[in-house]
N, C-alpha and C positions, 0 to 999 in steps of 0.2 A: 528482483525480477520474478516472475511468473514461474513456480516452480513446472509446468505442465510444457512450459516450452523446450525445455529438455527432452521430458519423455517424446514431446511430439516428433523433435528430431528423431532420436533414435530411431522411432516406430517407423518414422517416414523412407530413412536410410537402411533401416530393414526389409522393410518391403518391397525395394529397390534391386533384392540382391536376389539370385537364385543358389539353390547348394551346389550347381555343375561352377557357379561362377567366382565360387572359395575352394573346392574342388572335394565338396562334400557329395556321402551317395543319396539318394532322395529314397526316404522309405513313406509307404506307408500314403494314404490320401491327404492332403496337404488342404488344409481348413480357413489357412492367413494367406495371404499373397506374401511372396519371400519367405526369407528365412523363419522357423521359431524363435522364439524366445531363447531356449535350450541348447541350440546352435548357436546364436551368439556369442554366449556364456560357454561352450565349449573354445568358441575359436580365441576368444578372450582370455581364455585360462581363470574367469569369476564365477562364483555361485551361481549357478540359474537364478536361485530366489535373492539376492541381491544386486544382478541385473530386471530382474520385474520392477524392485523397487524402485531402481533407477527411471526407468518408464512411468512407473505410479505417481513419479514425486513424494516417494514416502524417504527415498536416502537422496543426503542433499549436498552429500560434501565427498565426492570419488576423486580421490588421488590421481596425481599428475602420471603416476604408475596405472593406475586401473584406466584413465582417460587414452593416455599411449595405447594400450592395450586394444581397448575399444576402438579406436581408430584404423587398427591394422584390421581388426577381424571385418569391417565395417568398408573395409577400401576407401579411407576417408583421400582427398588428395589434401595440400597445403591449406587454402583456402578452407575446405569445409573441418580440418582439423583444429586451426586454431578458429572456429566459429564454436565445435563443440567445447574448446576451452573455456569462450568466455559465456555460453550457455550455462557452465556448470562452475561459473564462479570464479573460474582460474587462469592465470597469468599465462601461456602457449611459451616453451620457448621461440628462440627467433628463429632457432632452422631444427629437422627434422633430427631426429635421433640419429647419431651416425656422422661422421664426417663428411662434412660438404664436396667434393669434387673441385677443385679451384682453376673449374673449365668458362671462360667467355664465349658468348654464344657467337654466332655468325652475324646473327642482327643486330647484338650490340658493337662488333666491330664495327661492321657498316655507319652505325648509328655516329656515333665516333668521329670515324673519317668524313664525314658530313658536315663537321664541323672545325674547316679547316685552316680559321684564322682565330683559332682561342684554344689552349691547351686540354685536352679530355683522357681520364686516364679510370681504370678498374683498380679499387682496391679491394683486397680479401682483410676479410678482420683482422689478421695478422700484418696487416702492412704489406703484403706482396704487391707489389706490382705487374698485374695480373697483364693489362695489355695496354696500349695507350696508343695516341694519333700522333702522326709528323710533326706535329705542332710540341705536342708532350715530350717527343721521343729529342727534340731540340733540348727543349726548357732543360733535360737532365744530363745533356751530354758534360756537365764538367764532373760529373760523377766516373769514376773505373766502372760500374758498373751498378744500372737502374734497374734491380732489385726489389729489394727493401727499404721503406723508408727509414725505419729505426736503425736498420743497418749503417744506410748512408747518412742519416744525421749524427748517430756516433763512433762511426769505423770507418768511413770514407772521409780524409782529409779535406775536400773540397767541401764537406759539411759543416765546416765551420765560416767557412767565409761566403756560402751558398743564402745559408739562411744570416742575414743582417744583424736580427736579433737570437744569435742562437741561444740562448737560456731559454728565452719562452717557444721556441721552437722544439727544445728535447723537450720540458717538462710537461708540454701537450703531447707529445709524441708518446711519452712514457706512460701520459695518464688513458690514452686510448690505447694501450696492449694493455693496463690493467680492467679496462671495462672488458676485451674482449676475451682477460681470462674470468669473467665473470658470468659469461654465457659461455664457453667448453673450457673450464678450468683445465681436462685432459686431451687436449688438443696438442697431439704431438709436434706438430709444425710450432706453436705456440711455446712448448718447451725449449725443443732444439734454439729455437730465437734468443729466449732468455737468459737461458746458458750460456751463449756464445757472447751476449753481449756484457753478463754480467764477468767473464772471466777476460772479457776484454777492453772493459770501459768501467772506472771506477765514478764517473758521472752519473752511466745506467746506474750500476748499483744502488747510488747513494738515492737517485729521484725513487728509482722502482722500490726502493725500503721505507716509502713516504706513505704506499699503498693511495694515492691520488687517482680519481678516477674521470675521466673523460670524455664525453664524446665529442665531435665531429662539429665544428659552430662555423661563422660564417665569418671569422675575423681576415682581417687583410694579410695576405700573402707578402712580408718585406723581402725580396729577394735580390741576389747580386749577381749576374753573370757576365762571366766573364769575355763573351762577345759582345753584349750589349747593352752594357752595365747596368745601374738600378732598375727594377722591378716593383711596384706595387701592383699586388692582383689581387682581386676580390675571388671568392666562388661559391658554390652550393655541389653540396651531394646528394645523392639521390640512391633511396635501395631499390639493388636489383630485384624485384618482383620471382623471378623464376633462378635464384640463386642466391639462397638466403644466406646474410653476411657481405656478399658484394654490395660496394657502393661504387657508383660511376662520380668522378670528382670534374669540374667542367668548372677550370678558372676564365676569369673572366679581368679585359682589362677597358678605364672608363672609355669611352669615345672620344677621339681626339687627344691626348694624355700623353705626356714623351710615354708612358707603358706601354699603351695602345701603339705606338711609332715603332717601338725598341719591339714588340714582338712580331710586329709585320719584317721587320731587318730579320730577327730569328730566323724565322721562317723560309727568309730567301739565303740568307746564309746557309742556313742546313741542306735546303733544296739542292743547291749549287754544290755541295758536298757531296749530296747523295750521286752527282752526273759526274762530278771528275773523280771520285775512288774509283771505279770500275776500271779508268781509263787507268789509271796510275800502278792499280793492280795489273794492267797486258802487259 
């Protein structure tokens, strides 16, 4: 790549900025539009003269340290921060310095319940089950409680007879918390998980000591429940855009398919659950 397309960034993201708008005092007649040079490199905590060279394209390999750094002084947002990453040769983590918040917005619930004959659900890299639709909120009722997936696949009883094929069911399970501690290895949600499960599942243990790694693929869902019996379901995930680490999961069953049948029954089964508690409850 063009070494000059970096500096251009920078220069252009500089000039962008005023010193009232990093909450620097302005001295002095000002000769560049925006910031100096000098300013930068203060608010970055880097040499002035090895932020020039950054611009010059005379230094050609700034650390994922110095790149971070450059991005706060520079008020990069998501987007234009992993752009300056891969300008400058390097690999952006997936979410910003800092632990994520494992908030769903309001339009992706919406987005969600819009979809309300096929199961939709928010995961957090960690397996939480962040938020999901009537349809989801069905698929998990044979769980005590729809949490965790790692949880409920090896500390929730019904985990065993939920997933059809439970072996290839933990050892995906297991190899996607090993990916996710491979983007925030100190990700305390991430700890407390592994702990618990390892002091309480000698399964976890043994898969998570395999160090197998995983992501997210598009294999068919076997599943059993026990309202509606067998289940095959396809799906895809998708990353949340303005919540890095969420994936929205949006299974899917064929058209026409006792699946397709068995989850429209769900569906009205649950509904019908959801009108007479209340009453059962007076």
């Amino acid at each position: 790549m063009d070494d000059s397309h970096l500096g251009d960034f920078l220069r252009a993201r500089r000039a962008g900025l005023q010193p009232q708008d990093v909450g620097m005092a302005s001295h002095g007649a000002r000769r560049v539009a925006g910031l100096r040079r000098e300013e930068v490199a203060v608010l970055a905590g880097v040499n002035a003269d090895y932020y020039t060279r950054l611009e010059q394209g005379r230094e050609r390999n700034p650390s994922p340290q110095v790149l971070d750094a450059l991005s706060r002084a520079l008020r990069l947002d998501t987007d234009a921060r992993a752009h300056l990453y891969r300008l400058a040769g390097a690999t952006p983590s997936d979410q910003p310095p800092g632990h994520a918040a494992e908030r769903v917005s309001p339009a992706l619930h919406q987005l969600m319940d819009g979809y309300p004959h096929t199961p939709a659900f928010v995961l957090s890299r960690t397996l939480d089950l962040l938020a999901a639709n009537a349809l989801a909120d069905a698929l998990h009722t044979p769980f005590g409680a729809a949490d965790n997936l790692a949880r409920m696949t090896f500390l929730d009883p019904a985990g065993r007879s939920f997933y059809t094929d439970w072996n290839r069911a933990a050892r995906a399970t297991v190899a996607h918390l090993r990916q996710a501690a491979g983007f925030d290895p100190d990700n305390p949600r991430l700890r407390e998980l592994v702990r618990t499960l390892t002091e309480h599942s000698a399964d976890f243990t043994r898969l998570w000591n395999t160090h197998t790694v995983r992501g997210k693929t598009q294999d068919a869902k076997d599943l059993l429940h026990p309202d509606v019996g067998p289940l095959t379901l396809t799906y895809q995930s998708f990353d949340v855009r303005d919540a890095p680490g969420q994936q929205l999961v949006i299974y899917h069953a064929e058209s026409g398919s006792p699946s397709a049948q068995a989850l429209h029954l769900l569906g009205s089964i649950h509904a019908t659950r959801r009108q007479v508690e209340p009453r059962s409850a007076r």
